[in-house]
C-alpha positions as CSV (number, residue, x, y, z in Angstrom):
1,X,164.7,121.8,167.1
2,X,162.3,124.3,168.4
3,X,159.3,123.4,170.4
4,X,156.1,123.2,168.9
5,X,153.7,125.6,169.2
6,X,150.4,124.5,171.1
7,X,148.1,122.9,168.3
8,X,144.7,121.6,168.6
9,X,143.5,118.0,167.9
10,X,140.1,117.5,166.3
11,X,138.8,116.1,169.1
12,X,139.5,118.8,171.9
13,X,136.0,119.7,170.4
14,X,134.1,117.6,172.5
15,X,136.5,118.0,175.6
16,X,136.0,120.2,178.5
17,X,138.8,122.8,179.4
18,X,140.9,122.4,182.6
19,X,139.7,126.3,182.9
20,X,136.3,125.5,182.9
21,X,136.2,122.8,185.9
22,X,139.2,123.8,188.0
23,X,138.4,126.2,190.6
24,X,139.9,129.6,189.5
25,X,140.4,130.6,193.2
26,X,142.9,127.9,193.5
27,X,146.4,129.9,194.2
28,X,148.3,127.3,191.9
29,X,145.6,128.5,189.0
30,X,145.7,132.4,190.0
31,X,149.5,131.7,190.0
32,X,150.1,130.2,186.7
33,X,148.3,132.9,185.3
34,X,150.1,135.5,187.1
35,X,153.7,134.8,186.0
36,X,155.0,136.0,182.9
37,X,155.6,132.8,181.0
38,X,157.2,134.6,177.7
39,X,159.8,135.3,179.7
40,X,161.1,131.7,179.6
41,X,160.7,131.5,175.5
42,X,162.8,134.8,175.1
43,X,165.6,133.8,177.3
44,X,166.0,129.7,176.5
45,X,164.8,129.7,172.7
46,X,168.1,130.8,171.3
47,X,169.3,127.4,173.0
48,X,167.1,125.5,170.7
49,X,168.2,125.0,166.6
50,X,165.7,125.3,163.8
51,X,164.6,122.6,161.5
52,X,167.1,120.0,162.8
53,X,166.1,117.1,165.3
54,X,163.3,116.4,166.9
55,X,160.8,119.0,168.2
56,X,161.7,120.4,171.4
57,X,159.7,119.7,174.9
58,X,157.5,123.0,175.6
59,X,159.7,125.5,177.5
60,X,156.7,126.3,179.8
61,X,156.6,122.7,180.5
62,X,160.3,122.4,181.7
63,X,160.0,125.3,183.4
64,X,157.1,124.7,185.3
65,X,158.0,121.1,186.4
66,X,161.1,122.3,188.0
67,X,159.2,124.7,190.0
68,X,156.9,122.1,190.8
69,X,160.0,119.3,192.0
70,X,161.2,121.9,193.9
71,X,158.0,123.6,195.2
72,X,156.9,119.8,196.7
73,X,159.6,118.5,197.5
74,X,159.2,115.5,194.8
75,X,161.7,113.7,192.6
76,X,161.8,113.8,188.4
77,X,160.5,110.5,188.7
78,X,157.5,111.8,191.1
79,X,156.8,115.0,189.8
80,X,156.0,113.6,185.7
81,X,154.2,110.6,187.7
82,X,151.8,113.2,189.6
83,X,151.5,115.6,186.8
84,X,149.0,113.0,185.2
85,X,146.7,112.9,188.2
86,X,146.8,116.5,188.9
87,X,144.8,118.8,187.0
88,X,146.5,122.3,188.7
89,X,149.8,121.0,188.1
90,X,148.8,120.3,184.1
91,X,146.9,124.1,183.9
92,X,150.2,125.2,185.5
93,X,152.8,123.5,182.4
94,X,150.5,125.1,180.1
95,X,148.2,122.6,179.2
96,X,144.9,123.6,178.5
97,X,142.6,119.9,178.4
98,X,143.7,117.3,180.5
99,X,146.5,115.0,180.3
100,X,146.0,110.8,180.2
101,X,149.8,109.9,179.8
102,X,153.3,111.4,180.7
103,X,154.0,114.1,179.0
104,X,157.8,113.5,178.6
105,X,160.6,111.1,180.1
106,X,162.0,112.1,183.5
107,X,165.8,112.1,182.1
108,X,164.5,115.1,179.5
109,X,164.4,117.0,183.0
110,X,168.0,115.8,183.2
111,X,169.2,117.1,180.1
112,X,167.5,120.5,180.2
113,X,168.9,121.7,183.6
114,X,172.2,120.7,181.6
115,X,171.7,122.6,178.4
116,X,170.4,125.7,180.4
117,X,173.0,125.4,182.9
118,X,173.0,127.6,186.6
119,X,172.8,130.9,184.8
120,X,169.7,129.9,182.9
121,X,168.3,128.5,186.8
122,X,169.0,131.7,187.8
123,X,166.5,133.1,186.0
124,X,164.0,130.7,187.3
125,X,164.6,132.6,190.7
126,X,164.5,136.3,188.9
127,X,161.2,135.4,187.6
128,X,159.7,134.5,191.3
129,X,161.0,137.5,192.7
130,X,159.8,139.6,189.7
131,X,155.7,138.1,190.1
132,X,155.9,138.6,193.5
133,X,157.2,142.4,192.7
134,X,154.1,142.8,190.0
135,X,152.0,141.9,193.0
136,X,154.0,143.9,195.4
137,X,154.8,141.3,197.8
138,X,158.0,142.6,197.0
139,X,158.9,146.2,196.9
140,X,162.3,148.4,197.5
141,X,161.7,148.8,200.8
142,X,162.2,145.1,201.6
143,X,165.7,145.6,199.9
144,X,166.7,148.1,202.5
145,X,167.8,145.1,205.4
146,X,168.8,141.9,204.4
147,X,169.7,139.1,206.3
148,X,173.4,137.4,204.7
149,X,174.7,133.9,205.9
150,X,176.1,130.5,204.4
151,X,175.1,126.8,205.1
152,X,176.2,123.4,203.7
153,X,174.7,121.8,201.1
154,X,175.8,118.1,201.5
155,X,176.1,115.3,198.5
156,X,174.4,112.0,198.0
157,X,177.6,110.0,199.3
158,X,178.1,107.7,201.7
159,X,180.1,108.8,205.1
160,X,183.6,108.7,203.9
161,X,185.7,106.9,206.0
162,X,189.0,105.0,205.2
163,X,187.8,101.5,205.4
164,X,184.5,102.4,203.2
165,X,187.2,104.6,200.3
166,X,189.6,101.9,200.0
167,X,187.0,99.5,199.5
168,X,184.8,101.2,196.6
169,X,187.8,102.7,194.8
170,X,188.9,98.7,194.9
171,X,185.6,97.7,193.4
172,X,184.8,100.6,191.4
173,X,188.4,99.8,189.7
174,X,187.7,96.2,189.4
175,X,185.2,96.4,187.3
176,X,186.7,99.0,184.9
177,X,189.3,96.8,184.8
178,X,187.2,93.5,183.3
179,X,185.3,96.0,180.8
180,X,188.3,97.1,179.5
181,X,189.2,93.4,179.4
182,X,192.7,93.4,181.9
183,X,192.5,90.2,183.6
184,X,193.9,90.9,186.6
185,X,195.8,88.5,188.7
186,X,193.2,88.8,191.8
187,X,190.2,90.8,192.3
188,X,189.9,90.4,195.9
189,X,186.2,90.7,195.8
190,X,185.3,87.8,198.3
191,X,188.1,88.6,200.7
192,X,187.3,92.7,200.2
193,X,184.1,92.7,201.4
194,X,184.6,90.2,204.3
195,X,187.4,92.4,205.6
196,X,185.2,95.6,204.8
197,X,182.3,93.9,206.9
198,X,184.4,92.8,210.0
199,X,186.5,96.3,210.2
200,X,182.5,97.7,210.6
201,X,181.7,95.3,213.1
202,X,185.1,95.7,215.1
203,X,185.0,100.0,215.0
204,X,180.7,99.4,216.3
205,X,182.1,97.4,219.6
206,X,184.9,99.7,219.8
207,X,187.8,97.4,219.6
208,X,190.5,99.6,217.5
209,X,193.2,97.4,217.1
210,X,191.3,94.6,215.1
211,X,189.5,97.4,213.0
212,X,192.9,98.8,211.8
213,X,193.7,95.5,211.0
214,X,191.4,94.9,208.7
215,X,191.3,98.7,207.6
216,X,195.1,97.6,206.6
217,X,194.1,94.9,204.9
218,X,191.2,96.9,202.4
219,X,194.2,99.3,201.9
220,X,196.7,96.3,200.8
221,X,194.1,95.1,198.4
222,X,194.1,98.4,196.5
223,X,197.1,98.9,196.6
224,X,197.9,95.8,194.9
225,X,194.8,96.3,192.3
226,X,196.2,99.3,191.4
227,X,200.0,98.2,190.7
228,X,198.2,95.3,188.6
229,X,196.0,97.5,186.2
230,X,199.4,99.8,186.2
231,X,201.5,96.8,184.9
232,X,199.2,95.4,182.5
233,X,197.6,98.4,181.4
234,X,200.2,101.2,179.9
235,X,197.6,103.5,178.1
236,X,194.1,103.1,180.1
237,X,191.0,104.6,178.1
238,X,190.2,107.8,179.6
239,X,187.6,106.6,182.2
240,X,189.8,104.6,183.5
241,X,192.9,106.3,184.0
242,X,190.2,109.3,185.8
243,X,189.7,106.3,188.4
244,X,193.2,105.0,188.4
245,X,193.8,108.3,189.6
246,X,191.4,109.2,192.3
247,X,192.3,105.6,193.6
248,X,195.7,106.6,194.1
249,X,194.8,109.5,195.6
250,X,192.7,108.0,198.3
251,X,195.4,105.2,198.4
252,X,198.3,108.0,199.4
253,X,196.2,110.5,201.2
254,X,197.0,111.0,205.2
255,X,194.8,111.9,207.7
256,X,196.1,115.7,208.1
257,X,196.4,116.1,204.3
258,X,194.8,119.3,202.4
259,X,192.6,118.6,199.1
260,X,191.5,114.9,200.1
261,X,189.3,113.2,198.2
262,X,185.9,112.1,199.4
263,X,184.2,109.9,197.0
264,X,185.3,108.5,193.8
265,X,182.0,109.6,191.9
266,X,182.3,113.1,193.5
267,X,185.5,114.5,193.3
268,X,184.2,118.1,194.3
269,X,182.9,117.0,197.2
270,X,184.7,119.1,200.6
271,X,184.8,118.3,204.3
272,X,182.9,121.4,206.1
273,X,183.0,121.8,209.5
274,X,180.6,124.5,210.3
275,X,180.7,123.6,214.7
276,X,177.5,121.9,214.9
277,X,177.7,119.3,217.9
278,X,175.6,116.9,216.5
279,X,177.2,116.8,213.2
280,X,180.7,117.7,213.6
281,X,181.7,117.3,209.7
282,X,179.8,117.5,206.6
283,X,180.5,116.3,203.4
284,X,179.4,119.0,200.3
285,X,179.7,122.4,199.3
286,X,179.1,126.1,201.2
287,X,176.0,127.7,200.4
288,X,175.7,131.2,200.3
289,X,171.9,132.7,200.9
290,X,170.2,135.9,201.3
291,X,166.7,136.8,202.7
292,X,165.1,139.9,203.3
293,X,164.5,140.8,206.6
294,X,161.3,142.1,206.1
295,X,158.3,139.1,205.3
296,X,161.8,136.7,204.2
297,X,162.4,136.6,200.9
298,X,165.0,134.2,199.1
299,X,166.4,137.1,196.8
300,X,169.8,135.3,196.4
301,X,171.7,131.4,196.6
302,X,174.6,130.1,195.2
303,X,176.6,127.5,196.1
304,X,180.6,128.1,196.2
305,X,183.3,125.6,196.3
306,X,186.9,126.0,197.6
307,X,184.9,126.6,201.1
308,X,185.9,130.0,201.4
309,X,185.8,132.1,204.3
310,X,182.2,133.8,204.7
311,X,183.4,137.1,204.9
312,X,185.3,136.1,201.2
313,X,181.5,135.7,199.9
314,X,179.8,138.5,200.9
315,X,180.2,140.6,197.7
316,X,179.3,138.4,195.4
317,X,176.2,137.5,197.5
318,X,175.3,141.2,197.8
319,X,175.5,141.4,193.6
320,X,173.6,138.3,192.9
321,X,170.5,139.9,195.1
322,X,170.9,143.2,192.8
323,X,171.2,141.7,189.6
324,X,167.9,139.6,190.8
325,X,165.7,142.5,192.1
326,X,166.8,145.2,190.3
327,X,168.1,147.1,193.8
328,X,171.0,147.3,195.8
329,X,170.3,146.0,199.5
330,X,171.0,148.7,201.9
331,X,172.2,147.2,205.0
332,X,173.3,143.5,205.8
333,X,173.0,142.1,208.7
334,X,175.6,139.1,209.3
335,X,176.4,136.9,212.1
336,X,180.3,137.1,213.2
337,X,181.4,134.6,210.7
338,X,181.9,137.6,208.2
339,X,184.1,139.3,210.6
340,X,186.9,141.2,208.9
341,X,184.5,142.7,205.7
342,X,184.7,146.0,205.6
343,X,181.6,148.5,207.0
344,X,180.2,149.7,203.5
345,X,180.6,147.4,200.4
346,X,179.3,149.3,197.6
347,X,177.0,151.2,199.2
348,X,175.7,148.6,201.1
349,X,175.9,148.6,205.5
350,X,177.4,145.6,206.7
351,X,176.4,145.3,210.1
352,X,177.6,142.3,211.9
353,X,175.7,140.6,215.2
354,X,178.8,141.2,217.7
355,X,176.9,145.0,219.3
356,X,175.2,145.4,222.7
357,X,171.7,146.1,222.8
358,X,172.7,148.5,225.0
359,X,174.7,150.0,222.7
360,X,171.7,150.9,219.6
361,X,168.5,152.3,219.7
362,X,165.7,150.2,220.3
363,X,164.2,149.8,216.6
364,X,168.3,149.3,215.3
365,X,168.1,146.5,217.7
366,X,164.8,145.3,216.6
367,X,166.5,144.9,212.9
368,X,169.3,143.3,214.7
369,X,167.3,140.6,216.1
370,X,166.2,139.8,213.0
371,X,169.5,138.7,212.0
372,X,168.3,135.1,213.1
373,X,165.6,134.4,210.8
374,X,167.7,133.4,207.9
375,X,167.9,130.3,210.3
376,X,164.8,128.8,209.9
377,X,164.3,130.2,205.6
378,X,167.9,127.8,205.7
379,X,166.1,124.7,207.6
380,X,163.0,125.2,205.3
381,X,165.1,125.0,201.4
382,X,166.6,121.7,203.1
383,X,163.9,120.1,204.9
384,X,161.2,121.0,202.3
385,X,163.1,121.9,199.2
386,X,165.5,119.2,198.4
387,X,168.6,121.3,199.6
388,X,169.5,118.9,202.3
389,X,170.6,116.5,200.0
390,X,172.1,117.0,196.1
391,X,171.6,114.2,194.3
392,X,173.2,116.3,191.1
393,X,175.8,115.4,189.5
394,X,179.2,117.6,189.6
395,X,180.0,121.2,190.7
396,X,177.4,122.4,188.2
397,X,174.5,120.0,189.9
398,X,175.2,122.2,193.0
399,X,174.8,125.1,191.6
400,X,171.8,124.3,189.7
401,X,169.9,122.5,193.4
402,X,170.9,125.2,195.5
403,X,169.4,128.0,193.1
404,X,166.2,125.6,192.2
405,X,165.9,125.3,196.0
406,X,165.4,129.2,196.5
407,X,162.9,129.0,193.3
408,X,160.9,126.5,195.7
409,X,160.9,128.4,198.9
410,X,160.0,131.6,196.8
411,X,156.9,130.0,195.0
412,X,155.6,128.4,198.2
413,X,155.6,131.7,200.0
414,X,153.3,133.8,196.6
415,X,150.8,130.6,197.2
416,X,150.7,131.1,200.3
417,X,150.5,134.8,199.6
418,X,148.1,134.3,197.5
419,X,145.9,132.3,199.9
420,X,146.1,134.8,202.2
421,X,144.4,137.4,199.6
422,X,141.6,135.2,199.0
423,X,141.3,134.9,202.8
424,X,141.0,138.7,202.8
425,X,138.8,139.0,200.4
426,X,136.4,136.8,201.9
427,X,136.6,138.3,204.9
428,X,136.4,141.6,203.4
429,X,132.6,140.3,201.6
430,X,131.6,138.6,205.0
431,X,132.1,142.2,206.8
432,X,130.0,143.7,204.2
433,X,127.2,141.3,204.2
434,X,127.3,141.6,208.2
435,X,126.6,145.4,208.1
436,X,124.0,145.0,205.4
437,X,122.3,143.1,208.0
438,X,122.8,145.5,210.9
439,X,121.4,148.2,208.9
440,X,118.0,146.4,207.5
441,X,118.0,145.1,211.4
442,X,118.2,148.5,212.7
443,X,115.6,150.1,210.1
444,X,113.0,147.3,211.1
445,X,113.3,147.9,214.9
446,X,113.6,151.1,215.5
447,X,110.7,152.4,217.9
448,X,108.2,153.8,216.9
């Protein structure tokens, strides 16, 4: 059912309004009043049915606590729990007196990134970039060199090794099994978990040849869990047969087999070694991101499984930041990962960080230095934008964190654009009442 429109209880009378005790100069309160919230009820209403259900949650709402998670770092959990004891957050969803009690479940934030999916979060991130381009933060000119590289965006698993696979897939199928109601002829549960616990200890002191050992073990117990369910089981219910499956592929898999599988709850998860020396694998998907070169602007980020080659991702990065801003980037600058991409994609330069200094003028090489400050915009969405760790679920969760992750690097950069305004501004008045000093000091001294 549609959302509600905002009504008024008899008793707001008596209340004051959040706008008339929060300070205005705030830059969360100058910002929820400088984006373009319609945009939201125009794009996601048609998603909503009329006259059937339950009202709807307020768009604005959704909307804005997903900028919010993302913005500070903060779980669903977190960000409904603080949204009660902060009045800029409430003015920001929307609300216009303040808020004693939760204003919706934390699994409604759940459901909504579902029903929207990653091409409705998409247009979370085309609305940042769009307020920052009514304020002119952003303007064509930053389109003309962008910065283009990819990162991994890792999965909420555990570090996948043999031992640890054999065991969960064991467990995980145990207890399928008993609520389907197969009783099997042995769970292996107490032996399991000793084996799983010495085969830790052994690999820790380094002694190989016991760890196998008891790595051989935790793969004879699945094995023989999974030949059990197979003979008393012929036609498993669907969730079931899923894990059978993955089971048996971990059970089967080799060591220098292609398409492995990582974790039973995440099948999409991919091994990506991207040459780091203190983290020689990691366990995710390839995230493709693009920045501006000028002031570092998130103006594209999507996360791509298969882990294609960079050079493979280019174009589609390159549209995603057009269809955002509204302009095609003129020149890209790469790092030699995207060797073997052609010189001009659509219009667009690809310049790629393998030239002499020697070899360009000095401001070309300026813009070539500037490559490198993707680096740090990619160590920001994961260290302060929940990018360094999906907890969503699937190949669409990835999507979804990835692109809320560049909404939350965007939004913290127009706050702190904004606070640099007000900063101006001040400093502007303080200028101003310093020479209107001078002057009345200089008309009262001068000599006579």
């Amino acid at each position: 059912m549609q959302p509600k429109s905002g009504s008024q209880d008899q008793g707001d009378l008596f209340r004051s309004r959040l706008d008339q005790f929060l300070n205005r100069q705030h830059p969360l309160f100058k910002l929820a009043d400088s984006i373009d919230w319609s945009v939201f009820e125009k794009e996601f209403g048609s998603l909503y049915v009329e006259n059937v259900g339950r009202p709807g949650l307020p768009i604005r709402l959704m909307v804005a606590l997903h900028y919010l998670k993302h913005a500070f770092n903060v779980s669903d959990e977190t960000v409904v729990a603080q949204f009660v004891e902060n009045g800029y957050w409430q003015y920001f969803c929307g609300f216009e007196y303040f808020q004693h009690e939760f204003p919706l479940n934390p699994t409604s934030l759940v459901k909504w990134r579902q029903r929207i999916g990653h091409k409705g979060v998409e247009k979370l991130l085309k609305v940042t970039i769009e307020t920052a381009k009514a304020k002119e933060y952003v303007t064509e000119e930053h389109l003309e060199r962008v910065n283009v590289d990819t990162t991994v965006q890792e999965k909420a698993i555990a570090f996948p090794t043999d031992a640890r696979l054999y065991h969960k897939a064991r467990r995980i199928l145990v207890r399928q099994a008993k609520k389907a109601g197969i009783e099997l002829r042995q769970s292996y549960e107490r032996l399991g978990k000793t084996a799983f616990i010495m085969q830790g200890r052994y690999s820790h002191v380094r002694q190989a040849k016991r760890a196998r050992r008891e790595q051989k073990r935790l793969w004879l117990y699945l094995g023989r869990v999974i030949r059990d369910i197979e003979r008393k089981c012929q036609e498993p219910d669907s969730l079931l047969a899923t894990m059978l499956e993955r089971a048996k592929r971990i059970f089967t898999q080799k060591r220098d087999d292609k398409n492995k599988l990582y974790s039973m709850q995440a099948p999409e998860v991919e091994c990506i070694a991207k040459g780091k020396a203190h983290k020689k694998y990691e366990f995710g998907c390839k995230v493709s991101l693009v920045s501006t070169s000028k002031d570092n602007w998130i103006v594209g980020i999507q996360a791509l499984h298969g882990n294609p080659y960079d050079g493979h991702t280019l174009k589609d990065a390159l549209a995603q930041a057009e269809q955002i801003t509204g302009w095609r980037p003129g020149n890209a600058y790469c790092d030699k990962g995207y060797k073997g991409e052609p010189k001009f994609i659509e219009k667009t330069a690809v310049h790629l960080a393998n030239r002499k200094k020697k070899s360009m003028k000095p401001r070309e090489w300026d813009w070539f230095k500037r490559r490198s400050a993707i680096e740090p915009i990619i160590g920001h969405t994961k260290s302060d934008h929940r990018m360094n760790r999906n907890y969503l679920k699937g190949e669409e969760g990835d999507k979804i964190n990835a692109l809320l992750a560049g909404c939350g690097f965007n939004l913290r950069k127009l706050l702190r654009a904004i606070l640099f305004g007000l900063f101006k501004e001040r400093f502007r008045a303080l200028c101003t009442e310093w020479d209107d000093v001078l002057q009345c000091f200089n008309r009262n001294h001068q000599p006579a």
